[in-house]
N, C-alpha and C positions, 0 to 999 in steps of 0.2 A: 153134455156139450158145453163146450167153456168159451168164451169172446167175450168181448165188449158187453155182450147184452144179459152175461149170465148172472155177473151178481147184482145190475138195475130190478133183474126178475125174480130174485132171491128178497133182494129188499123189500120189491113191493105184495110179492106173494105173503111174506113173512107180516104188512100190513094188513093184505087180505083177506088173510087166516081170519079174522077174527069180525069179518064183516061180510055177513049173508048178503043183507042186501045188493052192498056193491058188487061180492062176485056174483049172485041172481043178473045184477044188470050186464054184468060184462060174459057170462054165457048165453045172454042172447045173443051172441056174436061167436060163437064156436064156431072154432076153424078158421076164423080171419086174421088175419096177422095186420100189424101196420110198422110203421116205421117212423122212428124222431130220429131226425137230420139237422146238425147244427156244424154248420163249416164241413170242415170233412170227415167230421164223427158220424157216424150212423150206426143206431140198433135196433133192429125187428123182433118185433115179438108176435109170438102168436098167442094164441087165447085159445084154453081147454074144454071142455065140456061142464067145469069145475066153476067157472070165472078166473082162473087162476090163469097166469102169465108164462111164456117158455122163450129163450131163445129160438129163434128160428132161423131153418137152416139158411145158407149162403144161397142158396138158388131161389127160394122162395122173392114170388113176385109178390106183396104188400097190396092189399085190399087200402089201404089207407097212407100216405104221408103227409106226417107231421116236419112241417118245417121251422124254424127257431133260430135268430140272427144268437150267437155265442154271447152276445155283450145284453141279449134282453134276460138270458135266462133269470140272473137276479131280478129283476123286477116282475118278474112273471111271478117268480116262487115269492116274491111278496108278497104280490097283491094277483093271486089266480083271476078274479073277475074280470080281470084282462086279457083273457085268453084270446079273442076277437082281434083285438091291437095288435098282438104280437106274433101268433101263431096262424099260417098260413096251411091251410088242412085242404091236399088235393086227393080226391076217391071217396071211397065209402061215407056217403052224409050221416046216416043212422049212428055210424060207430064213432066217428069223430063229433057228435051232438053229445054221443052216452060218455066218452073221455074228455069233452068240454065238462059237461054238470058232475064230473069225477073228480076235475083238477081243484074244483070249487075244497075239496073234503083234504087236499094236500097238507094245508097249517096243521089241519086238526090230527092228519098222522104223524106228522114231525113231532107234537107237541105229546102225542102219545109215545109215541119211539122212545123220548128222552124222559119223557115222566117213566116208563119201564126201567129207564139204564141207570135212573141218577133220581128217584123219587118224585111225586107230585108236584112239592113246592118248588125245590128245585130244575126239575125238567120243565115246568112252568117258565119259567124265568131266564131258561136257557133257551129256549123254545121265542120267547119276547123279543132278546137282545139279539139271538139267530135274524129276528126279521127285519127289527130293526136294521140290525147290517146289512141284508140284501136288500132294504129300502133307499139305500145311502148312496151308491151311484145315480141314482134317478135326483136323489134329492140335490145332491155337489151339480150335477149336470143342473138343473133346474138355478140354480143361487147361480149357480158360476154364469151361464146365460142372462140373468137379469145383471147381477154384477156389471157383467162387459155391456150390456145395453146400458146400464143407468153411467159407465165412465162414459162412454162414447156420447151419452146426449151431455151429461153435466157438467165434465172435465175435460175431454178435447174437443169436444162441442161441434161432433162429426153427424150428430142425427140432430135433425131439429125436435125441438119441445112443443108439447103441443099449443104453447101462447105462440111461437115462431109458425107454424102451420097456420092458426088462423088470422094474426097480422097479416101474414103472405098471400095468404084468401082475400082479407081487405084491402091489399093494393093491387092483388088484381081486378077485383070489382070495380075502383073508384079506376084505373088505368080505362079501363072497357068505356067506363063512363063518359070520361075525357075521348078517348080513342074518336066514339059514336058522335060525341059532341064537336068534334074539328070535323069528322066526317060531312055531318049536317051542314059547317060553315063553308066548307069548301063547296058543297053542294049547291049553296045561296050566290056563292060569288062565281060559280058557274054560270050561273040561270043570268046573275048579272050583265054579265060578257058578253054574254050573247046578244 
């Protein structure tokens, strides 16, 4: 069967080949299929009695979706241990806990893949700068946000600093003081008048 989801499941079977463990963990779930969903891509996989990954077909209703905003996937395949932040998992809790502590092993298949295609030291190193680059919108987002914060407080001097926040504090205190204090005298030359 060929679609969208046939050569994701080629790739990752092609990583699973060679890891008991992980497919042991993922045919505890024989027979479930799930699905990652990012904008309007979707692909459903089901799961063999093997641990191993299939296309599934078009009718199939998804034990599991995985949801995925298109703009976080690079920082997810950075840094997996964020799966929680970014990945929204509606249905099967078991099988989306067993592909959360999966996605954790993701680096270490890429880093395998390319040490196969291009050698050790090499696939090492391609595998490095690989992540560094999918670390790099998060990071430009991250500089470029404090950038525009630090012009806005220091150079058009649109946010206040935090010496302007608490000057601003001490004249409202000493205002309140004053405030309380004409309150009291008007109070006295009340009582006077009378």
């Amino acid at each position: 069967m060929r679609g969208p989801a046939a050569i994701p499941a080629q790739l990752a079977n092609r990583a699973l080949a060679r890891e008991a463990s992980l497919r042991a963990r993922l045919a505890a779930h024989a027979g479930s299929s799930f699905s990652i969903v990012s904008g309007p891509a979707r692909m459903t996989f089901v799961i063999d009695a093997g641990g191993m990954l299939d296309q599934a077909a078009s009718d199939v209703v998804p034990s599991l979706v995985l949801t995925i905003r298109a703009l976080d996937i690079p920082t997810l395949l950075h840094d997996p241990a964020r799966f929680d932040e970014f990945v929204r998992a509606d249905g099967d809790a078991a099988l989306a806990a067993t592909l959360k502590e999966m996605s954790s092993t993701l680096p270490w298949f890429v880093e395998r893949m390319f040490g196969d295609a291009f050698g050790a030291i090499a696939g090492q190193r391609l595998a490095d700068a690989g992540r560094s680059l999918l670390g790099l919108p998060e990071y430009a987002a991250t500089r470029l946000g404090a950038n525009a914060g630090s012009y806005a407080r220091d150079e058009v001097r649109l946010v206040a600093s935090a010496a302007d926040i608490t000057a601003f504090g001490d004249d409202i205190r000493e205002l309140e003081s004053r405030v309380d204090a004409l309150g009291e005298r008007i109070d006295r030359i009340t009582a006077r008048v009378r």
